[in-house]
Every structure is written in C-alpha cells, then in structure tokens.
ZAFI-8895 format. One record per residue (C-alpha): residue in one letter; chain; y, z negated, x negated. Coordinates in pm, 1 decimal, decimal comma. Layout:
BEGIN
{A A {Y Z X}}
...
This chain:
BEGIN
{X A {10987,5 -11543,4 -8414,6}}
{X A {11233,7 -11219,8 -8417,1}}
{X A {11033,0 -10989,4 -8189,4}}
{X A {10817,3 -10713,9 -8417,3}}
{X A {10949,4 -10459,2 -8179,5}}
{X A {11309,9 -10494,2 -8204,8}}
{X A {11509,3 -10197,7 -8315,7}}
{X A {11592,3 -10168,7 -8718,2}}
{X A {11883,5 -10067,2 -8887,6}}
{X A {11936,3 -9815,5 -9117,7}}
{X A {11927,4 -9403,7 -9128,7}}
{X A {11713,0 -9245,5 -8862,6}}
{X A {11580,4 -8850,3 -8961,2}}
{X A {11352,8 -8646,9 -8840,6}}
{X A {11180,8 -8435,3 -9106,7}}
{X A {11052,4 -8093,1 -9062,3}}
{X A {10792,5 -8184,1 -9375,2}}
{X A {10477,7 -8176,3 -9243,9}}
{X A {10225,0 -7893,6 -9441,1}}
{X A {10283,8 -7660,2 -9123,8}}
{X A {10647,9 -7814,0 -9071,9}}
{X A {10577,5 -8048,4 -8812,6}}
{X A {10863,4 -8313,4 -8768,4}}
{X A {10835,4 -8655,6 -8870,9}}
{X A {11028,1 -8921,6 -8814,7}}
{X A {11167,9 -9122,4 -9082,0}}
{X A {11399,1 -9462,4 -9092,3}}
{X A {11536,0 -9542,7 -9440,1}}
{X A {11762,1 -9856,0 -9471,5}}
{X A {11807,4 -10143,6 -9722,1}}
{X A {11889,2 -10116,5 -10077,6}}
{X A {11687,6 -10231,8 -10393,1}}
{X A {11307,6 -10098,9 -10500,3}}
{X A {11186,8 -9911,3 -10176,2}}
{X A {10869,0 -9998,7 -9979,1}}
{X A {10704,2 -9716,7 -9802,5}}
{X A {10574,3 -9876,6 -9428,8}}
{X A {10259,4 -9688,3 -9267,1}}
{X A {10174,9 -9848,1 -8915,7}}
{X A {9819,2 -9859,6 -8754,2}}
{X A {9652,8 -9623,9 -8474,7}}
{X A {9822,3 -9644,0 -8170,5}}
{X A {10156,9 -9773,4 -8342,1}}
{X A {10455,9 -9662,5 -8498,8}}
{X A {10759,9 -9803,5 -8676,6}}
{X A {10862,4 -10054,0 -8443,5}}
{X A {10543,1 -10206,3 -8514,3}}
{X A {10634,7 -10335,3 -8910,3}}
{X A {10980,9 -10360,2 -8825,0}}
{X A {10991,1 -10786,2 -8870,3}}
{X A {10826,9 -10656,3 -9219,5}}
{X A {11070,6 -10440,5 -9242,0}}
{X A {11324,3 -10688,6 -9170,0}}
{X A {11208,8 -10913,7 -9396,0}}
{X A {11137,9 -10685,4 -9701,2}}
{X A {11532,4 -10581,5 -9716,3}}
{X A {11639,4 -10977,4 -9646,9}}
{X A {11412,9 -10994,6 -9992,5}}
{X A {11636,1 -10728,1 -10146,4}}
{X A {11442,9 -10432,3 -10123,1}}
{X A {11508,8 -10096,6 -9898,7}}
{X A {11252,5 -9952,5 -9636,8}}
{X A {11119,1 -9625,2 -9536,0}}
{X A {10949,6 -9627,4 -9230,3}}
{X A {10707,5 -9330,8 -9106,2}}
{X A {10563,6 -9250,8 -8760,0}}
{X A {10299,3 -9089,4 -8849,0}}
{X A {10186,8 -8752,6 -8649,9}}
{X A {10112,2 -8817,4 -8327,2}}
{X A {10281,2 -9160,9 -8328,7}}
{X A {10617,7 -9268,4 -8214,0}}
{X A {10895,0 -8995,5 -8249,8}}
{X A {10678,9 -8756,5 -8458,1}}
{X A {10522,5 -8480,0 -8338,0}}
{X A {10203,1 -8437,4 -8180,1}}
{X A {10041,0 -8121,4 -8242,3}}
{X A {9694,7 -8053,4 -8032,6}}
{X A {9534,5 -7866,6 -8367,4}}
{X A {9295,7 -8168,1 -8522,6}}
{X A {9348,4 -8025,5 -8857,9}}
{X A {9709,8 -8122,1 -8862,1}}
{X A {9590,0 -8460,7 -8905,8}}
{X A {9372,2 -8471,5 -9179,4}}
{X A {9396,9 -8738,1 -9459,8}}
{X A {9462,8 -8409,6 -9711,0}}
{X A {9772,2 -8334,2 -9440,9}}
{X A {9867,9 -8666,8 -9404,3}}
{X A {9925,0 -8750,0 -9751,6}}
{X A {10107,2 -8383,3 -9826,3}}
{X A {10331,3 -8504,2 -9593,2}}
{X A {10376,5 -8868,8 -9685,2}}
{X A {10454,0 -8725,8 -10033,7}}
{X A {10713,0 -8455,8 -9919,5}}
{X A {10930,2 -8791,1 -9687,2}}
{X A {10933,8 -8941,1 -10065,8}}
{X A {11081,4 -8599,8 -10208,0}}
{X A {11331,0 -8559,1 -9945,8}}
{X A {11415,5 -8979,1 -9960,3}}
{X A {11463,5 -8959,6 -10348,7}}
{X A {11253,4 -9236,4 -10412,6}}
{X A {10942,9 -9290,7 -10608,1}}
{X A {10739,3 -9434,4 -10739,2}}
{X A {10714,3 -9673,6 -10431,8}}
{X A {10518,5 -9955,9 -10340,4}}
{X A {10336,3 -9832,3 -10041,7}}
{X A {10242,4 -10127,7 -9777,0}}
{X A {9997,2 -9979,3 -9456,6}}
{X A {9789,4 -10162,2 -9153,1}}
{X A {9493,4 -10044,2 -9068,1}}
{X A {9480,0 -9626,4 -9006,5}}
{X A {9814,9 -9663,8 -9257,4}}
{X A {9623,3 -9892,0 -9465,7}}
{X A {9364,4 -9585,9 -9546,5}}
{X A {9692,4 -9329,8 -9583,5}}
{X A {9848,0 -9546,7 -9850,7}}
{X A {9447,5 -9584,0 -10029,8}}
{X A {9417,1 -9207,3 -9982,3}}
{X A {9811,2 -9114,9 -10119,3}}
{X A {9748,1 -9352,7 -10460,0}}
{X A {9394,1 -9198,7 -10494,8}}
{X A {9533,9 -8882,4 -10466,7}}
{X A {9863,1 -8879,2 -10571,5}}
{X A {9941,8 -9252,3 -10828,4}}
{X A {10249,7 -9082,5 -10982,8}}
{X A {10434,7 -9152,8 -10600,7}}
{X A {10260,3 -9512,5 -10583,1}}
{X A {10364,8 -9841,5 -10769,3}}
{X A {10159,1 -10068,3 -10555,8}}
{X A {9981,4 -10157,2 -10236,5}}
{X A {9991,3 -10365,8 -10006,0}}
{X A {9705,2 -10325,0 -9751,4}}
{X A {9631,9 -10503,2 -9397,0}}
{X A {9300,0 -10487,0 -9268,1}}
{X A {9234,4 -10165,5 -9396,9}}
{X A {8959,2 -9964,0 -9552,0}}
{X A {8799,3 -9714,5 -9826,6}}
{X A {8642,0 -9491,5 -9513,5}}
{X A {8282,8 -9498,7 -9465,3}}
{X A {8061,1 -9501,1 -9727,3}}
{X A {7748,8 -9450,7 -9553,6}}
{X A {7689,8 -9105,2 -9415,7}}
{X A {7472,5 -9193,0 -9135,4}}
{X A {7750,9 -9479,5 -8979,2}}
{X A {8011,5 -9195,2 -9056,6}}
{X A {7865,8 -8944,4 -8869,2}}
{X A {7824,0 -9250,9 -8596,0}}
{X A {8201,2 -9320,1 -8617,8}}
{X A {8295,6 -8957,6 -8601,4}}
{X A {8095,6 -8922,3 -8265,4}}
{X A {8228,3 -9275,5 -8141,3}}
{X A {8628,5 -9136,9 -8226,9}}
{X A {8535,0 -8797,8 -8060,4}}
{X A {8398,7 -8930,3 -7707,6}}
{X A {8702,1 -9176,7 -7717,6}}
{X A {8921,0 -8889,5 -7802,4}}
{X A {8759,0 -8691,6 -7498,4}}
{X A {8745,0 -9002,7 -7254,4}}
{X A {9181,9 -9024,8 -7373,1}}
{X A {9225,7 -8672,4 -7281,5}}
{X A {9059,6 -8716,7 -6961,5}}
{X A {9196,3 -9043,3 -6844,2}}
{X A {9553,6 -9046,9 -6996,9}}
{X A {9742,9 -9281,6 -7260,6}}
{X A {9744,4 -9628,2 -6997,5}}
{X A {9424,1 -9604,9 -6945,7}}
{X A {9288,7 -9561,3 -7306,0}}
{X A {9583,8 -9869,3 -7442,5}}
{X A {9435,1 -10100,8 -7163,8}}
{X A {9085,7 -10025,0 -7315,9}}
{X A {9155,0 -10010,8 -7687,4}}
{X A {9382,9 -10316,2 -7654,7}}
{X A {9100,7 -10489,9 -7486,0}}
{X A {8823,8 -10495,4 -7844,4}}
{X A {8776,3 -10831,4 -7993,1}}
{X A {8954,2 -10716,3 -8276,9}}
{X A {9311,5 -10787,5 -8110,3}}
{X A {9228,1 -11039,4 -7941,0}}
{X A {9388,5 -11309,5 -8189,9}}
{X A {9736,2 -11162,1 -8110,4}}
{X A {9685,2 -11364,7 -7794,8}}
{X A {9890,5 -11678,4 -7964,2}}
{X A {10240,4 -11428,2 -7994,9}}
{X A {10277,5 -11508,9 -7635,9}}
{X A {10304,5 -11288,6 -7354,9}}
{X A {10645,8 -11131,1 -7412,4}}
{X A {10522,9 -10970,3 -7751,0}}
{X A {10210,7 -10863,3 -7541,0}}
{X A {10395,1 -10643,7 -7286,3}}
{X A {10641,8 -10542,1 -7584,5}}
{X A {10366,0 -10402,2 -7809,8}}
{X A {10208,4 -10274,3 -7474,9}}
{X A {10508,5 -10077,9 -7409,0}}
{X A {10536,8 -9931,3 -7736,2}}
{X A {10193,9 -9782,3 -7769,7}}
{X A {10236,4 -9611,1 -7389,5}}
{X A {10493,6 -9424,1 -7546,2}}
{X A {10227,6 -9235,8 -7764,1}}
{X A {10127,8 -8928,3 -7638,6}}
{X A {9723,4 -8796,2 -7564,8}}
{X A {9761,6 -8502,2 -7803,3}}
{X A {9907,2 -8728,6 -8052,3}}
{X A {9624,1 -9008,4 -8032,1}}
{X A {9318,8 -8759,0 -7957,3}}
{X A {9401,5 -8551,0 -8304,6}}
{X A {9422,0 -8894,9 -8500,7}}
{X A {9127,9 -8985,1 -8361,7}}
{X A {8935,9 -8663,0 -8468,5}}
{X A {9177,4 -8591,1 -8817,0}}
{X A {9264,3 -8942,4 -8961,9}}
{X A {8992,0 -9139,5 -8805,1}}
{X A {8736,2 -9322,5 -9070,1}}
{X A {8449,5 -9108,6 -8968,6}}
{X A {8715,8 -8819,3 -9023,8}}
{X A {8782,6 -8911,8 -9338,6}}
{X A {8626,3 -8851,2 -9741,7}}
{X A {8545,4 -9222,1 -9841,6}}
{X A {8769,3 -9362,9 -10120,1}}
{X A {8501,9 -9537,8 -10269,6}}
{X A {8394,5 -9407,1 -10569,0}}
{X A {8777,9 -9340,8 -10722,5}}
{X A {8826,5 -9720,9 -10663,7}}
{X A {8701,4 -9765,0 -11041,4}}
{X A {8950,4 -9579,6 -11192,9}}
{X A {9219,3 -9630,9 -11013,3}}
{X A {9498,2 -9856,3 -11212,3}}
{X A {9722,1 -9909,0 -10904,4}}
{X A {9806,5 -10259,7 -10846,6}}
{X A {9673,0 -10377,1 -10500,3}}
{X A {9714,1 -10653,3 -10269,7}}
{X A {9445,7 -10696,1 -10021,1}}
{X A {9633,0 -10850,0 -9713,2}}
{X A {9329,2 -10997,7 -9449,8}}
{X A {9343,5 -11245,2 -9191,1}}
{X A {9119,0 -11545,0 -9205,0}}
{X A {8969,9 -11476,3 -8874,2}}
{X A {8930,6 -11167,7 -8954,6}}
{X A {8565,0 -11119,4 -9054,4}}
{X A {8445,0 -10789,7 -9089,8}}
{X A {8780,0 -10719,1 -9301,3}}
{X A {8760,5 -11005,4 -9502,0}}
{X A {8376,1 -10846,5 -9621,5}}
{X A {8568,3 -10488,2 -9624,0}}
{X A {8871,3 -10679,5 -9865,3}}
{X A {8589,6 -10841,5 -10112,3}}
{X A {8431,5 -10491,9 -10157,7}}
{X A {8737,9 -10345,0 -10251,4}}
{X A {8850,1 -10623,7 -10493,0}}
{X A {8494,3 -10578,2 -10649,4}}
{X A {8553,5 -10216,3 -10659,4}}
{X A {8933,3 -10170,0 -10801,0}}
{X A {9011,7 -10312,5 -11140,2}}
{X A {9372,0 -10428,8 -11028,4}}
{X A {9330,9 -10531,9 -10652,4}}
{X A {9324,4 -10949,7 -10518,7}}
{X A {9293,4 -11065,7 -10186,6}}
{X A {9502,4 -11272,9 -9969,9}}
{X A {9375,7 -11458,1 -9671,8}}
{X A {9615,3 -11547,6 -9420,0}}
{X A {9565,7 -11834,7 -9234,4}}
{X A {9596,9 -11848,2 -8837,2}}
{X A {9580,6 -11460,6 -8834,3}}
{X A {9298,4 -11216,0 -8730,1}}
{X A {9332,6 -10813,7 -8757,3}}
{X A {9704,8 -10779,1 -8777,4}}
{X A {9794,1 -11079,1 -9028,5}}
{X A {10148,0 -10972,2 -9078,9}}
{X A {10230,0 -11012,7 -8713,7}}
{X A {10012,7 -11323,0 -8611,5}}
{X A {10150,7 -11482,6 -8898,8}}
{X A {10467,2 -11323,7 -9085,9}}
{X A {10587,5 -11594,3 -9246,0}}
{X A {10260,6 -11637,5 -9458,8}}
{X A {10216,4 -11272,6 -9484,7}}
{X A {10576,6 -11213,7 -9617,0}}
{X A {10540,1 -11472,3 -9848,0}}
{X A {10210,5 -11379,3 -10032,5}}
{X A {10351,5 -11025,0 -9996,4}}
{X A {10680,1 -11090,8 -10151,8}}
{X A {10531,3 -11277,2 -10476,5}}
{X A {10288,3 -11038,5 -10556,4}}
{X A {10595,7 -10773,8 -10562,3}}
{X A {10810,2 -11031,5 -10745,3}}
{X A {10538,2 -11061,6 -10999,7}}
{X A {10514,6 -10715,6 -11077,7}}
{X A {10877,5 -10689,0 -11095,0}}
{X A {10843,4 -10958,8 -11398,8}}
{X A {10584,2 -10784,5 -11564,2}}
{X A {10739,0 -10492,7 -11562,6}}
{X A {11064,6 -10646,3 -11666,8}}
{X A {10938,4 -10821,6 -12019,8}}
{X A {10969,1 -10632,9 -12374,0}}
C-alpha cells in the first residue's frame, strides 16, 4: 500500500483567504474535473494524499486544504476564527482564487461536516459529495450542549498538557482502533503527522468546528439536490446509523459500506473506497454527459 502520508505533487500556496486573512494552505495538482479534499480533526493534507493520488491516476485534479489550525495553516487562538460560517467563507474564497467550481467536494469526518455545511450553504460551488464517516451535527440540543462541554474540557485538558499528550489520548478511542491492520509503520507515520499540529490550532477546532459547535444540517437535508455519496466503514457502527439517517433525509444521497474498514474507510481500505468513489463520479459524469 503507497503510504497515506507520502508527499504529493503538484502546486503548493499558501492563501491569505481566510474571513480575517488568515493563511491557508492549499496543494492543487492533477488535471481533469477537480475534487476539493477536507481532512479530519487532528489531520491535514497528507492524510488523503493516497486519495489524492488516486483521484488524479483516475483523471481528475486535486485541491487539498489544511484547514485552520491543521497542518501548514494558521492557528489563530480566537475560537471564532473557526466557526463552520468561517470555515466555509474560506473554503469558498480557495475555490475563487483556484478557478474552479463547481467541484465535487470529498471530506472525513470534521471535513466531512465542512463539505455538508459548504453545499448547504453555498450548492452553486458544490457538484457532489463524497463523505467519510461524517455527520449533519447534533440534532438534539441536550447531547449538543453535552458535546460542546465534552470538546471544551478536552480543549482545556490540550492546552494544559500539550499536543503529545492529547494525540496519545485521542488516538487511543475505540473509534481508531481498526487502523490497527495498516501496520505499525503507518501508525508512527500518521502519529507523526498529527504532532505537528499545534494546541492553539486543535483547542479552537475543538470549540469553533466541533459538532457541539456547530448549527445541525438536518433540516436543509430535504431540499438539498446535491448528489451525495455516503462513504462508511462496515465496522463502523455508530456511522453506519449516522449514514442511514442521512440517506433517509437527502433526496439524492446512497450509502457505501466498505468492507474490512472502521472510521477511516478510505485508508483501512483504499482500494474499495476508491473504487465505489470513482463510479459514483463516473456516473455522474454520464448523466451529465447525455442530450
């Protein structure tokens, strides 16, 4: 398996495009309809670069994002920059200054609810989704106002304690622990890569793009016409129930269940995830493509 860390190729910008002009980093490469890659909390674009990789062998260009506070990007300490209203003014302004759009728009997790929240918001700049593990928000006011006190004492307990310590604890939830069969080398790779995240960074996600944090997407699910592929890993309970909601919810969304894959489908198993990926993109090319 090509290691999901290894470095892409391509143009590498950072972009003073953020709502207050924070700088975001930004790696466009490929040629053909672009794909718009949001990674989860705690990653960045090394994370989706064997998507990456595999999207442009497919034919199609990439822009990658680190989000704020991820990777190369900035990491303000103000927990407004990090809103879901501020994240998507900014994910819209890297399309502007890219020249593409309308894009099809694939996110894990945290980027899973940025590329919900962008088509909710903004469907002229989306084509399609692809979303991996990923969420409407809460719906429930009483677990959101749980989850926003959860994200704030971990945000508090990662100030205090510093980025090892908080990785070696949020690496060690049963949600990950599936990525145990990519062997040990990817392990200490992925390891490394989310110790180069910074506390500020991390802390305002936590509090700005968190799912307590955020307005729930539900109830603009009906009307949204946005073709979506719901991307879910079979061992992956509590996402799978999360992906059946929002097929029941969204006129134009399906599910895909990956085999031998938990949380983070489109590493534990890329070859199944890029291939359910690529022919739901294929289709809509031939749609699109008859008189």
């Amino acid at each position: 398996m090509r290691s999901a860390l290894a470095r892409s190729c391509g143009e590498r910008r950072v972009l003073r495009i953020g709502p207050a002009g924070e700088a975001l980093h930004v790696e466009q490469a490929g040629a053909g309809r672009p794909v718009l890659l949001l990674h989860g909390f705690t990653g960045s674009t090394r994370t989706l670069d064997d998507v990456a990789a595999g999207l442009r062998e497919a034919g199609r260009s990439t822009i990658a994002v680190d989000l704020l506070g991820h990777g190369d990007s900035e990491a303000p300490g103000d927990a407004s920059a990090y809103t879901m209203e501020r994240c998507r003014e900014s994910l819209v302004r890297v399309l502007e200054a890219s020249g593409a759009g309308p894009v099809d728009v694939l996110g894990y997790s945290m980027g899973g609810r940025a590329a919900l929240g962008l088509a909710v918001a903004r469907p002229e700049w989306v084509r399609a989704l692809i979303l991996i593990g990923a969420s409407a928000g809460l719906a429930d006011p009483a677990e959101r106002a749980a989850r926003r006190a959860s994200d704030e004492a971990l945000a508090a307990a990662l100030e205090r304690d510093g980025v090892p310590a908080f990785v070696e604890r949020w690496l060690a939830q049963p949600l990950f622990a599936s990525q145990a069969r990519l062997g040990p080398a990817f392990r200490a790779a992925a390891h490394a890569q989310r110790l180069r995240n910074r506390a500020a960074g991390l802390a305002g996600s936590l509090r700005g793009l968190g799912a307590g944090a955020q307005p729930p997407l539900h109830a603009a699910l009906a009307a949204l016409q946005v073709p979506m592929l719901l991307a879910v890993g079979a061992e992956d309970a509590k996402f799978r129930a999360i992906a059946e909601d929002l097929a029941h919810r969204a006129p134009r969304a399906r599910i895909a269940v990956i085999p031998d894959a938990g949380h983070a489908a489109h590493l534990e198993n890329r070859s199944a995830f890029l291939a359910e990926m690529l022919a739901f993109l294929n289709d809509l090319d031939d749609r699109r493509s008859r008189p």
